[in-house]
C-alpha positions as a printed Julia matrix, in Angstrom:
425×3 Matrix{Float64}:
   0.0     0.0     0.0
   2.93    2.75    0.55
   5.21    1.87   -2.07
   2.93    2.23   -5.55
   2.68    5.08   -7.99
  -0.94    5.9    -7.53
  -0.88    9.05  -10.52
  -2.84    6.63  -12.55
  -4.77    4.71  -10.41
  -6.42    7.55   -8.38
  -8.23    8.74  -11.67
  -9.98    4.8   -12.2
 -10.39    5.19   -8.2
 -12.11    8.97   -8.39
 -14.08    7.5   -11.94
 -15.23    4.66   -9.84
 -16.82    6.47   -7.16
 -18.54    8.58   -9.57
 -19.83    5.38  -10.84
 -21.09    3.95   -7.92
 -22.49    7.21   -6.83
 -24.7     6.97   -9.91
 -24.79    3.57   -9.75
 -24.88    2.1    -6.49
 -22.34   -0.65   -7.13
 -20.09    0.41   -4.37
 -19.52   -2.61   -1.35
 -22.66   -1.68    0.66
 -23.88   -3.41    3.77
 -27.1    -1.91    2.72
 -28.57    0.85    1.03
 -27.64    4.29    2.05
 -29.88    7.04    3.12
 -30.28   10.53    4.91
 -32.38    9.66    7.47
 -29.69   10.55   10.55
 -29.04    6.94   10.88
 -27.52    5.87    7.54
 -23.92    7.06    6.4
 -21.72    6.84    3.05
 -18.25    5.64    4.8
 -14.68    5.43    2.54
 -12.03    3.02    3.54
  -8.97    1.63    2.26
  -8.52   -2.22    1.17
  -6.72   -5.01    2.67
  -8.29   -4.17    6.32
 -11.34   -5.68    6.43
 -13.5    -2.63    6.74
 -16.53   -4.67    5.96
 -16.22   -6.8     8.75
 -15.75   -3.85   10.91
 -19.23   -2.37    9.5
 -21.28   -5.58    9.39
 -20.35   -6.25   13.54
 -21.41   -2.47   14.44
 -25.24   -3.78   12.26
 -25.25   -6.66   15.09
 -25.15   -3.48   17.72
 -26.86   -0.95   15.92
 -29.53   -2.92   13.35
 -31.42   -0.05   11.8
 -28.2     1.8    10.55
 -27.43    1.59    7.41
 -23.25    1.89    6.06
 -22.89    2.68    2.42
 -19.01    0.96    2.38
 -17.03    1.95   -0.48
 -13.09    0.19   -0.85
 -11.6     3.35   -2.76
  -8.58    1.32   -3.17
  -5.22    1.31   -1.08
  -4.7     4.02    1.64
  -2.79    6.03   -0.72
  -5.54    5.78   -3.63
  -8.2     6.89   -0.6
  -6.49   10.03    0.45
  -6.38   11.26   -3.06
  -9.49   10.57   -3.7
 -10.54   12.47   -0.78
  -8.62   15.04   -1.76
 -10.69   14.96   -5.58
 -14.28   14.87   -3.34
 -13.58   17.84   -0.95
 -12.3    19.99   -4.14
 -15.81   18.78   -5.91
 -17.78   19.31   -2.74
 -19.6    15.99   -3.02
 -17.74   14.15    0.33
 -18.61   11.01    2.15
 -20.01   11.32    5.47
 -16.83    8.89    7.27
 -13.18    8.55    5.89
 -10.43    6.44    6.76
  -6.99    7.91    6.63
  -3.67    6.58    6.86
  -1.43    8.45    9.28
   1.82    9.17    6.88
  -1.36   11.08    4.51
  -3.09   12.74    7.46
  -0.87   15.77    8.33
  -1.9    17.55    4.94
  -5.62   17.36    5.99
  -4.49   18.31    9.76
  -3.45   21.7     8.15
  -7.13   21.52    5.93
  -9.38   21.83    9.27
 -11.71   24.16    7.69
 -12.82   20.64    5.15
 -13.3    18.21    8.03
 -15.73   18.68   11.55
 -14.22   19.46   14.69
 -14.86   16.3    16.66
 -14.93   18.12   20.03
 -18.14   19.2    18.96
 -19.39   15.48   18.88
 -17.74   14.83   22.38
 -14.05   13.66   20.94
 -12.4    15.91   24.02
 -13.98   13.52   26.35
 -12.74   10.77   25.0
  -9.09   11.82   23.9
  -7.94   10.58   26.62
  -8.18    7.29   25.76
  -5.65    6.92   22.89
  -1.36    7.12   23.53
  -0.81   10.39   23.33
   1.62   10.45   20.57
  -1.13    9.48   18.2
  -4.27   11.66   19.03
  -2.06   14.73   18.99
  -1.11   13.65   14.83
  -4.99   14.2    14.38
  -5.2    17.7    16.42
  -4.49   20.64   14.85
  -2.11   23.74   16.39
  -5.38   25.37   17.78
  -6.57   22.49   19.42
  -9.53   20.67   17.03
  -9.37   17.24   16.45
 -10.11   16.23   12.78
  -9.51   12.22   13.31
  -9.66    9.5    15.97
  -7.05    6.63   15.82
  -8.11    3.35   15.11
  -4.53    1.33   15.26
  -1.05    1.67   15.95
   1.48   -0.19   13.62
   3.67   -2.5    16.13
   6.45   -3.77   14.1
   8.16   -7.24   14.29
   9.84   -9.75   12.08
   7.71  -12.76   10.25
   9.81  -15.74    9.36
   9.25  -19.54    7.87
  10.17  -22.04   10.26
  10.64  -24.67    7.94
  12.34  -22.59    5.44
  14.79  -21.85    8.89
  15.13  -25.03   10.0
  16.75  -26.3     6.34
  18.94  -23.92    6.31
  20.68  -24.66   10.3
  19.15  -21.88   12.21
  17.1   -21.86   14.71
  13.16  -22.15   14.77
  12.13  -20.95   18.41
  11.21  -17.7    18.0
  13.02  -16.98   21.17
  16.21  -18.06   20.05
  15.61  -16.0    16.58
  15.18  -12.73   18.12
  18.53  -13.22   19.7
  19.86  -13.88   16.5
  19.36   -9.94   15.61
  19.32   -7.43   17.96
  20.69   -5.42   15.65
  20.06   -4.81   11.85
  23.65   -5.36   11.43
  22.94   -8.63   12.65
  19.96   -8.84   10.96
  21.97   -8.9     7.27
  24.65  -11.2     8.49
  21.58  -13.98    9.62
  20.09  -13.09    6.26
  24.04  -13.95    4.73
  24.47  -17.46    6.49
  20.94  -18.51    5.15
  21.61  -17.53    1.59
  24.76  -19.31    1.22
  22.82  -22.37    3.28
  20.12  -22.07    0.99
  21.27  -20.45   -2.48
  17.6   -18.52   -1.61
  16.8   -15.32   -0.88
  16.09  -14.48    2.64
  14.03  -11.03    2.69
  11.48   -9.62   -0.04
  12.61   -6.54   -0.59
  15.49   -3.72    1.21
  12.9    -1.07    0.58
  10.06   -2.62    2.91
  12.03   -4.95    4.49
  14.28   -2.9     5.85
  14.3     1.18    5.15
  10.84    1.44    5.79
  11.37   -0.2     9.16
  14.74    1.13   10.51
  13.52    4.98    9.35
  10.28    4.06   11.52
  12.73    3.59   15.13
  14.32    6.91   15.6
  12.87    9.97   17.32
  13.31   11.75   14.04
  12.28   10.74   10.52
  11.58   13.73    7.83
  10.73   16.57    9.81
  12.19   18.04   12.94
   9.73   17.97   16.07
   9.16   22.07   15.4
   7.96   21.11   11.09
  10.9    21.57    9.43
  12.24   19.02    6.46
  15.07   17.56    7.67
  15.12   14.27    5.81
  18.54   15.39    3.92
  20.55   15.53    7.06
  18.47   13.31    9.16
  20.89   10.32   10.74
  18.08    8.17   11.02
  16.72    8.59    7.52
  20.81    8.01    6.46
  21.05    5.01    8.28
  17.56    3.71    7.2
  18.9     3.96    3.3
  22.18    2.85    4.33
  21.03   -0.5     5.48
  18.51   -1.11    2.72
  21.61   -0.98    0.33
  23.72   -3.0     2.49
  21.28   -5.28    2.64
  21.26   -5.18   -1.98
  24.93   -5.63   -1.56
  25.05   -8.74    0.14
  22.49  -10.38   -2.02
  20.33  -11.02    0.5
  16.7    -9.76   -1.36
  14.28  -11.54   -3.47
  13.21   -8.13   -5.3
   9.99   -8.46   -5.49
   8.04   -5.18   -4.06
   5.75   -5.42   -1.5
   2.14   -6.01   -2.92
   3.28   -6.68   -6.32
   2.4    -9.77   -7.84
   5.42  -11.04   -7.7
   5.33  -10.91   -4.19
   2.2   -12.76   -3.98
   3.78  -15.55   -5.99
   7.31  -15.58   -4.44
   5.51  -15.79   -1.14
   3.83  -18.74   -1.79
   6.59  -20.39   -3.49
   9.26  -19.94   -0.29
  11.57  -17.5    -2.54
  12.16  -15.8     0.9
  12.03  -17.27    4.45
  11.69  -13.43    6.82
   9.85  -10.39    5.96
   9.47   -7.45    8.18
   5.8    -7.57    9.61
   4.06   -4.58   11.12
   1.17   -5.85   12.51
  -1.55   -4.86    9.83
   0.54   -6.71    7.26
  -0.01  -10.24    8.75
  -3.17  -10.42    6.73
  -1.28   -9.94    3.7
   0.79  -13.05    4.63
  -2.53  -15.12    5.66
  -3.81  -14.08    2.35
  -1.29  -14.53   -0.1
   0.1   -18.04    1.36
  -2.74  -19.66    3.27
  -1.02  -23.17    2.4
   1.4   -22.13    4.69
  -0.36  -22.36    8.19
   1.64  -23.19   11.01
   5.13  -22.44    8.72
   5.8   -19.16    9.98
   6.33  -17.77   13.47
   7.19  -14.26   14.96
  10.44  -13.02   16.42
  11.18   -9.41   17.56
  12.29   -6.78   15.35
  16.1    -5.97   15.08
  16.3    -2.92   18.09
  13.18   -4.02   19.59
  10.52   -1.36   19.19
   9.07    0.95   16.4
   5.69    1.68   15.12
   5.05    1.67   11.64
   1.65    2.53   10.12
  -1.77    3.22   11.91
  -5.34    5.37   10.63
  -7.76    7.86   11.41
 -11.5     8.1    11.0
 -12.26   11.69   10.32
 -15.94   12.98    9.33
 -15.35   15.78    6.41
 -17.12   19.04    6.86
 -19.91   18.32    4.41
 -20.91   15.56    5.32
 -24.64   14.62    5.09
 -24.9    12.43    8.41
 -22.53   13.34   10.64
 -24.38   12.38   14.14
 -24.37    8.4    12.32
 -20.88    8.8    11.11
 -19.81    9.72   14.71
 -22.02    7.0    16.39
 -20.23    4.75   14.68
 -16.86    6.27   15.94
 -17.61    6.64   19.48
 -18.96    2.78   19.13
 -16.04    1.18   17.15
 -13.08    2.59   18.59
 -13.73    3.11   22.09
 -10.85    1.22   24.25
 -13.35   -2.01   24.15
 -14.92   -1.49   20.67
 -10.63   -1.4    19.36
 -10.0    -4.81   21.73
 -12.66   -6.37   19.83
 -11.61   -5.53   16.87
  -8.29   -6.8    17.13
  -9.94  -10.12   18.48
 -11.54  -10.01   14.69
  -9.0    -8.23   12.45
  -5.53   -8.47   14.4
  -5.79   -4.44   14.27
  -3.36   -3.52   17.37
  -5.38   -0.82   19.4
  -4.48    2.8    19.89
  -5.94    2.63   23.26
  -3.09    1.46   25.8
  -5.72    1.0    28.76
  -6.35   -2.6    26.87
  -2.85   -3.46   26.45
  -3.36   -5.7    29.41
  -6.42   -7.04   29.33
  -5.85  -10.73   28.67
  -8.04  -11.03   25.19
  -4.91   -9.05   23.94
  -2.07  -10.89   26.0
  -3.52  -14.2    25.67
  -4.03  -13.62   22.04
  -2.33  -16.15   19.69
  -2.33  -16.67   16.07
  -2.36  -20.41   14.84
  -1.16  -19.09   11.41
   1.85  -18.02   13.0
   2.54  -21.6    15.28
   0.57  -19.81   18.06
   2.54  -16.74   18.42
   1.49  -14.25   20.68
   0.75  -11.99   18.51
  -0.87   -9.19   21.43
   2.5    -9.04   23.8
   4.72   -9.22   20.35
   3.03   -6.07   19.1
   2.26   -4.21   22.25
   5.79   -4.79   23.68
   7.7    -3.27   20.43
   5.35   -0.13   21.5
   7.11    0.14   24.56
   9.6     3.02   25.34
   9.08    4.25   21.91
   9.89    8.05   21.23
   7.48    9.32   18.43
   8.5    11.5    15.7
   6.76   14.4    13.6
   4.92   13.26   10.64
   4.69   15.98    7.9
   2.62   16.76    5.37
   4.97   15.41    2.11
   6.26   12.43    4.96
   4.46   10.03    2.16
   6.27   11.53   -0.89
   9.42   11.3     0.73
   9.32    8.17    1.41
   8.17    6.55   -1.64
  11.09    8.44   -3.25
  13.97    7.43   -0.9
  11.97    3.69   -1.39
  12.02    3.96   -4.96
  15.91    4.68   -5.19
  16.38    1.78   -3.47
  14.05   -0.46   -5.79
  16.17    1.1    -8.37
  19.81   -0.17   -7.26
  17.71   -3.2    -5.9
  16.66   -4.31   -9.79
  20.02   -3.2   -11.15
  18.88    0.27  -12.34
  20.26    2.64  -10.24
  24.12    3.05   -8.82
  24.29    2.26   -5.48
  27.39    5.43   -4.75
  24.61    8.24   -6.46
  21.19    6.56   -4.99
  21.19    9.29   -2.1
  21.59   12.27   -4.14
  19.45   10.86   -6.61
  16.39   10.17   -4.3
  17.15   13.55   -2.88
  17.16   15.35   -5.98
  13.81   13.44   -6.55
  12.11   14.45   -3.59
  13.03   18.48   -3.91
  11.31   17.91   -7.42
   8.37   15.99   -6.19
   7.56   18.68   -2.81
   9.21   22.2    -4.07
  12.25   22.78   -1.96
């Protein structure tokens, strides 16, 4: 979902809704309406939205959720962006929180959810993520629904033929560091002849630039991302990581993914929690095959959305209901008992539906402590409003040297010279 070039695809995505407006073809639970208890709601694929509305119908019968999958998170915010221009704006919206901060500074287009009781409730989420969603003076345009724990997903089977070790104990240990992380990735390549990661760009960059206290912007909004250590070490990894031949090449979400996935082409990919579905989905003959270590340095948070309710929208008392419902500190536990979505709200963190939780996909990892525990200590950083576009281009010069098109010694200034192009400065 972060690393495609959506120029194309959010014109089909915009043309579809237009359709379905007309139409009524979009993913509906049932028909909409503007009766105060019906609401048109916009989400992103790959996160089981519709589960999410058809278990608030089992609460709330008589509303009615016009769902529409834009597309991926990317492909949503754009076409958000297309709707408030047009005026013609769903009454809910999921945003991802790399493409929120350009709405934050937009709080004229979306409501102020203090008016519909969000300051009460604030409270409830880590503070490092309600404050994304609330602007300089104070409104709140979103409330989380997730928080992106990061860890490491890895084939036991695939580990065990190449003379390392399964437990996932034992496999944490092997990396505490990403330096260690490469030279693991080394010893099972020449065991194997195989790849041992899908990609540096996901794999790696996307995950080391996610565990500093500074990523593109300074904590006061300036860019920084040209002289930012973390961002430097980040890229520097990924290409250590091309260098010692290590990757399978195949971007993340790409069919070629899908397939090498299945296949066994790689044995570890880096696993936030809201990709695991991805891995359930793409390989579900591989059940009980792969397990779930801790990420090299042992915390980071990658990833995590908003619901936000834009200004003209039709129902916003039902679009709100369903906020206040879904994503309360219970309504969030539940969900994550149904989609694996890791809450936002740390009161749950030990309640034991989340610390007992286990995944049988995964050989019964506990998927709750995992993912709560590489929360711990972290030291959030400021995400800007280009934080996307930056880095899909710092990704995409590592693709580059990754497939052979790019020269590893002028990636840097290349991805930099990209990005000045891409944001103005």
């Amino acid at each position: 979902m972060k690393f495609r070039n959506v120029s194309a695809v959010v014109l089909a995505a915009t043309a579809a809704l237009s359709m379905a407006a007309c139409s009524g073809s979009s993913s509906e639970t049932s028909s909409g309406g503007s009766d105060g208890k019906s609401f048109e709601f916009w989400s992103f694929t790959g996160i089981n939205a519709k589960g999410s509305a058809e278990e608030y119908k089992k609460i709330k019968p008589d509303v009615q959720i016009k769902l529409t999958e834009v597309g991926n998170a990317q492909e949503t915010a754009q076409a958000l962006t297309t709707a408030l221009a047009g005026g013609k704006v769903p009454d809910l919206v999921l945003i991802q929180g790399d493409d929120l901060p350009k709405f934050v500074q937009q709080p004229q287009n979306f409501v102020d959810l203090r008016t519909m009781g969000a300051d009460k409730i604030k409270g409830d989420y880590l503070d490092w993520v309600i404050s994304q969603s609330t602007t300089k003076d104070g409104a709140i345009i979103g409330i989380p629904t997730d928080v992106g724990g990061m860890a490491i997903a890895y084939r036991t089977d695939l580990f065990k033929k190449a003379g390392l070790p399964t437990d996932r104990e034992e496999v944490g240990k092997l990396w505490p560091t990403w330096d260690a992380f490469i030279e693991t990735g080394k010893k099972y390549t020449a065991a194997t002849g195989k790849a041992f990661i899908d990609n540096a760009g996901g794999s790696i960059y996307s995950q080391v630039v996610n565990q500093g206290q500074e990523k593109y912007y300074d904590p006061a909004g300036n860019l920084v991302y040209e002289r930012s250590p973390q961002v430097k070490t980040a890229f520097d990894q990924a290409l250590k990581a091309v260098a010692a031949g290590i990757t399978a090449k195949q971007s993340t979400f790409t069919e070629g993914w899908s397939a090498a996935m299945k296949r066994g082409d790689f044995a570890a990919i880096a696993a936030p929690v809201w990709l695991l579905g991805s891995i359930r989905d793409n390989a579900p003959d591989t059940k009980g095959e792969w397990d779930i270590a801790t990420i090299p340095g042992g915390s980071g948070n990658w990833g995590g959305s908003f619901l936000a309710i834009p200004k003209g929208a039709k129902n916003p008392k039902a679009a709100w209901d369903y906020i206040a419902a879904t994503q309360s500190p219970q309504g969030q536990l539940d969900h994550f008992a149904q989609a694996r979505s890791l809450p936002s709200t740390p009161s749950v963190y030990k309640d034991p539906k989340l610390t007992s939780a286990k995944d049988e996909f995964f050989s019964g990892a506990p998927i709750g402590t995992i993912y709560t525990n590489s929360l711990l200590g972290l030291k959030p950083f400021l995400i800007g409003p280009d934080s996307t576009t930056i880095g899909t281009e710092f990704t995409n010069a590592i693709t580059n040297v990754e497939q052979g098109k790019g020269d590893p010694a002028k990636a840097w200034d290349a991805a930099v010279t990209n990005i000045k192009t891409a944001i103005g400065g």
